[in-house]
RODO-2510 file (C-alpha; in nm, 4 decimals, decimal comma):
residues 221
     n   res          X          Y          Z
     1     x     2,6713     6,4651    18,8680
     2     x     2,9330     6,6983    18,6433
     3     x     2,9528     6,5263    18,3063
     4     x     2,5588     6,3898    18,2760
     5     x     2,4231     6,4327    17,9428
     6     x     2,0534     6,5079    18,1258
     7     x     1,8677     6,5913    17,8339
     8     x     2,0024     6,3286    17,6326
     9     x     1,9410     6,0052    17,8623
    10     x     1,5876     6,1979    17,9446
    11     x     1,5011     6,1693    17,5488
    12     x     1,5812     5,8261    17,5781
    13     x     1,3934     5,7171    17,8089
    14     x     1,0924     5,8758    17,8181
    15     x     1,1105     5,9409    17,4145
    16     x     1,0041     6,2781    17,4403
    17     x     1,1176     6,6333    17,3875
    18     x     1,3444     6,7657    17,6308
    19     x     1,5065     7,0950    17,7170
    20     x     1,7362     7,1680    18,0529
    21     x     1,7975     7,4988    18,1750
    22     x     1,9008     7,6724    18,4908
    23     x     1,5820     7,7100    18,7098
    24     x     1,6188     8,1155    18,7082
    25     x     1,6167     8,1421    18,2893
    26     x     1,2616     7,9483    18,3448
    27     x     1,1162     8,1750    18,5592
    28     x     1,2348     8,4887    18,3088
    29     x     1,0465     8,2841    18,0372
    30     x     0,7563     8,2538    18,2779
    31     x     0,7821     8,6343    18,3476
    32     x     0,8933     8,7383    17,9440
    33     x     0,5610     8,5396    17,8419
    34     x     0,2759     8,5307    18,1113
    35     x     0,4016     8,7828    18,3770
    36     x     0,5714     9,1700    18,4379
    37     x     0,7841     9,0646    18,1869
    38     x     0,5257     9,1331    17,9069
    39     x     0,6408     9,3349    17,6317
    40     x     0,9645     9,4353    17,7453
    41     x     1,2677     9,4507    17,5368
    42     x     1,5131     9,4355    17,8143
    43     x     1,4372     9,3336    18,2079
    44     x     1,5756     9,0437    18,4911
    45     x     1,4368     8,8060    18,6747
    46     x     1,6185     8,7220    19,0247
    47     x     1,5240     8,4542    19,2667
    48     x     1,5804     8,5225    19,6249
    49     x     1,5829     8,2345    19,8893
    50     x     1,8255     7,9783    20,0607
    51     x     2,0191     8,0396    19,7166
    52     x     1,9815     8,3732    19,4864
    53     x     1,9733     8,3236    19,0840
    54     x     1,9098     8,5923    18,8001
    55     x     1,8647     8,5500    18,4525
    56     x     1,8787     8,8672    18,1604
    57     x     1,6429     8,9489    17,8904
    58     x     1,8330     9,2086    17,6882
    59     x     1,7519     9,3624    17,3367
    60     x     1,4581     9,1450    17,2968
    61     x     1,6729     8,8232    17,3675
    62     x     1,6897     8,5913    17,6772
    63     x     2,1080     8,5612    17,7496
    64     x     2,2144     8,2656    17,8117
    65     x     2,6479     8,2374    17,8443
    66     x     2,8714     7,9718    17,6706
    67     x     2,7169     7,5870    17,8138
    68     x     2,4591     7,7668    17,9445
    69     x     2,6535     7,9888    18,1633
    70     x     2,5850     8,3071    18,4000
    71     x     2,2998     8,3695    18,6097
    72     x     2,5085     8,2974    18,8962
    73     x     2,4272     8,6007    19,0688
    74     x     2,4593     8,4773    19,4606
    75     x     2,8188     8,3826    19,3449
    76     x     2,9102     8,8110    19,2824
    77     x     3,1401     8,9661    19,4858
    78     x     3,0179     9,2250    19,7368
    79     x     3,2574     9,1771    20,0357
    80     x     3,5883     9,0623    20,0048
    81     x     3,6593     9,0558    20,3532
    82     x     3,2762     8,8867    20,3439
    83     x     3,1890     8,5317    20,5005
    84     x     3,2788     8,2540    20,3663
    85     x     3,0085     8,1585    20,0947
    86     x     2,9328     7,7265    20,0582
    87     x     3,0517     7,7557    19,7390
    88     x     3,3627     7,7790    19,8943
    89     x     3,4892     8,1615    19,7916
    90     x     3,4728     8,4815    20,0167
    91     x     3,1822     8,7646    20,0203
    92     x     2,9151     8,6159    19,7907
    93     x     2,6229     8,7843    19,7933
    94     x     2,4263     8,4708    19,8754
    95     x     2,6188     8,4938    20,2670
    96     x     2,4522     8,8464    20,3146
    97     x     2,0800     8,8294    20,1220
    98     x     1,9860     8,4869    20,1263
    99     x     1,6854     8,3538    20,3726
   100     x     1,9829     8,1600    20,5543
   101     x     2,1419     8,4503    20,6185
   102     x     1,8163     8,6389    20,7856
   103     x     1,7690     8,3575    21,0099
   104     x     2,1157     8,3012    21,1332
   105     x     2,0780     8,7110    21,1779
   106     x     1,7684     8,6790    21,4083
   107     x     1,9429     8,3908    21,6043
   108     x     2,2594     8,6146    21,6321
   109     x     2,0615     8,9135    21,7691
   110     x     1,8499     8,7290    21,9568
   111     x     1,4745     8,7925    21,8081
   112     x     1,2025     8,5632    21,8709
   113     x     1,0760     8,3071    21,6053
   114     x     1,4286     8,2926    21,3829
   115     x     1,3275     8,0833    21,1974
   116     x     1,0404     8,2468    21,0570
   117     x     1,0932     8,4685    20,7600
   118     x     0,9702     8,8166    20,5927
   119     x     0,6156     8,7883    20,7757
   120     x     0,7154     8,7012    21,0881
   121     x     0,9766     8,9604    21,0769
   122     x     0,7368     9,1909    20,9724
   123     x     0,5241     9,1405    21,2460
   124     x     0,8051     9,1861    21,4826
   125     x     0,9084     9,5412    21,3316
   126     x     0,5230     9,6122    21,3277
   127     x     0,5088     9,5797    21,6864
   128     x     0,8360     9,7691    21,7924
   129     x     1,0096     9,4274    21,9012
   130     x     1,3910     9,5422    21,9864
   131     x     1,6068     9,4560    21,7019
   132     x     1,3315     9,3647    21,4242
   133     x     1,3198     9,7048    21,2605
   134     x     1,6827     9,7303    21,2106
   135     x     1,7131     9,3457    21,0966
   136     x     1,4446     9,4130    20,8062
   137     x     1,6546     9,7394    20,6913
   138     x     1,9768     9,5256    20,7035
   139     x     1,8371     9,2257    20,5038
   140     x     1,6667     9,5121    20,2519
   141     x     2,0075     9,6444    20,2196
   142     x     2,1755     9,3383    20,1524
   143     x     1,9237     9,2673    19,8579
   144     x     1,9547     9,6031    19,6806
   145     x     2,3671     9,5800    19,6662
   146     x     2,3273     9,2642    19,4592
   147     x     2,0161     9,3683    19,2852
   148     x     2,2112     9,6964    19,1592
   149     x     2,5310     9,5060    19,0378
   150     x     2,3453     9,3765    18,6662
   151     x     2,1856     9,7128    18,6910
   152     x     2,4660     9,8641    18,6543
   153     x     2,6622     9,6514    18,4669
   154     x     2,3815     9,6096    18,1727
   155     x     2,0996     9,8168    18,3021
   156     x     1,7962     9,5886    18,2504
   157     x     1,6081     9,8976    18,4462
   158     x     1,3163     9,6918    18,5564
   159     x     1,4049     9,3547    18,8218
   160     x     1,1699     9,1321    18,8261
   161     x     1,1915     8,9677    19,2397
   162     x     1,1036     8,6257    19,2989
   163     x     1,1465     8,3849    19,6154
   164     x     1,0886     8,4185    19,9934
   165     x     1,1460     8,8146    19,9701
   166     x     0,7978     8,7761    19,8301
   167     x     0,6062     8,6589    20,0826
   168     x     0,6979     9,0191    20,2318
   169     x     0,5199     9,2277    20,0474
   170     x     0,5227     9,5346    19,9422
   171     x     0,6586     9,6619    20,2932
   172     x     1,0194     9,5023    20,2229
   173     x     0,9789     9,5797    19,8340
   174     x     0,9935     9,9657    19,9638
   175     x     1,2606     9,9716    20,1909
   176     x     1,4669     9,7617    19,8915
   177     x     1,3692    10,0291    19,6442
   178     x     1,4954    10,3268    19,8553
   179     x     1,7997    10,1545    19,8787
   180     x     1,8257    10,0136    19,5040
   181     x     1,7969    10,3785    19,4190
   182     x     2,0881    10,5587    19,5842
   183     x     2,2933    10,2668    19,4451
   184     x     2,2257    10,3264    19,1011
   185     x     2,2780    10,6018    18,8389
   186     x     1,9957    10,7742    18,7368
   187     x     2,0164    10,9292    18,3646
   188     x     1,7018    11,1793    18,2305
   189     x     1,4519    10,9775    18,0565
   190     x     1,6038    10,6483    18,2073
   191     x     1,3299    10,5107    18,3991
   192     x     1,4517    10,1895    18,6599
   193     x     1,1918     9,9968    18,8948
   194     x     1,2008     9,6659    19,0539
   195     x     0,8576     9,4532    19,1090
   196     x     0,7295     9,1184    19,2820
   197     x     0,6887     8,8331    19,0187
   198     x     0,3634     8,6326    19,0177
   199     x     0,3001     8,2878    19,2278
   200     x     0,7008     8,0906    19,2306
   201     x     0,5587     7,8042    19,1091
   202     x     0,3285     7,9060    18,8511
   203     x     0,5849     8,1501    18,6810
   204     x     0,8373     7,8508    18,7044
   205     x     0,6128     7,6372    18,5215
   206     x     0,4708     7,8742    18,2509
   207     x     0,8513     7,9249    18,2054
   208     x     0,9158     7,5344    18,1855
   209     x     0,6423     7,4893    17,9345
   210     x     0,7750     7,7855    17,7320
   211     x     1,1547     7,7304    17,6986
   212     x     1,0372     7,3677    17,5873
   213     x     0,7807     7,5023    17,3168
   214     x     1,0613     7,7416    17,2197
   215     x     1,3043     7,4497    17,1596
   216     x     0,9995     7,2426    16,9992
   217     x     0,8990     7,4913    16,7073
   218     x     1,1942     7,6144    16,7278
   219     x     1,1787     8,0256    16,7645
   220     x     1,3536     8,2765    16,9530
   221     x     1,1935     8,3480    17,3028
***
């Protein structure tokens, strides 16, 4: 509901401390505190599922826009001719990388299982099904386009990948990296690498626990 002060009404009932974020900024914290994110001065974290999300940790500094804007990262432009995206504009990157969009895919080109994801599809390219191989390049494709637009925009250099890409491995990791790399500049020195996060859950919740003990004792995540 647009309007709700959440975290107010939340303190009241339940008398408590209460921070609300977007779900993507937790799992940053999560990666910043307990996970790849460790001692980094500048990375991003991007969920990729039925919807995509990214938060930034730049300079030594999680971003966070005006009313907690940006992260909105399945809402970026990449086809303007594209599908029509549920958010109601044209050629988000959420109609081309997003688990929806791999099933639909399998339906249209008639693979077995669509609704099975990553594994499955896996398992299909594994065993020379017609079609599979070709799908899993497509949808790795599809995911490196949006992964290199805040790379090159504000060059985090290392992407931290959460979501149902995950549960691929590091098969699907390598065939986004090959593409992620001819997408991207390269400069000497300049060293830029993407990498599974830990366990969804877990990193959301170590991230939940420390945005709120950031608010509490109040210091600069």
């Amino acid at each position: 509901m647009d309007g709700l002060p959440l975290e107010a009404e939340l303190h009241k009932r339940f008398g408590v401390t209460v921070c609300v974020d977007q779900d993507t900024r937790a799992l940053l914290v999560g990666d910043r505190w307990f996970g790849q994110g460790r001692g980094r001065r500048n990375f991003a974290s991007v969920h990729i599922g039925e919807t995509l999300g990214g938060a930034l940790y730049l300079d030594g500094h999680l971003y966070r826009g005006p009313a907690g804007a940006g992260g909105e990262i399945g809402h970026t432009t990449v086809d303007i001719k594209g599908r029509i995206c549920q958010c109601g504009r044209r050629g988000c990157w959420e109609t081309i990388a997003s688990s929806k969009w791999l099933t639909d895919e399998a339906k249209v080109r008639r693979l077995p299982e669509p609704h099975s994801l990553d594994v499955s599809l896996l398992t299909l390219a594994n065993h020379n099904v017609p079609g599979a191989r070709k799908l899993l390049r497509d949808y790795a494709f599809n995911i490196s386009v949006g992964l290199a637009n805040p790379q090159q925009f504000m060059a985090p250099n290392f992407i931290v990948i959460h979501g149902d890409i995950v549960r691929g491995g590091n098969p699907i990791l390598h065939l986004i990296q090959e593409s992620f790399r001819e997408l991207v500049f390269h400069r000497p020195g300049d060293e830029i690498a993407l990498g599974y996060g830990d366990s969804e859950c877990l990193a959301a919740l170590r991230g939940v626990a420390s945005l709120l003990l950031s608010e509490s004792l109040n210091f600069v995540i």
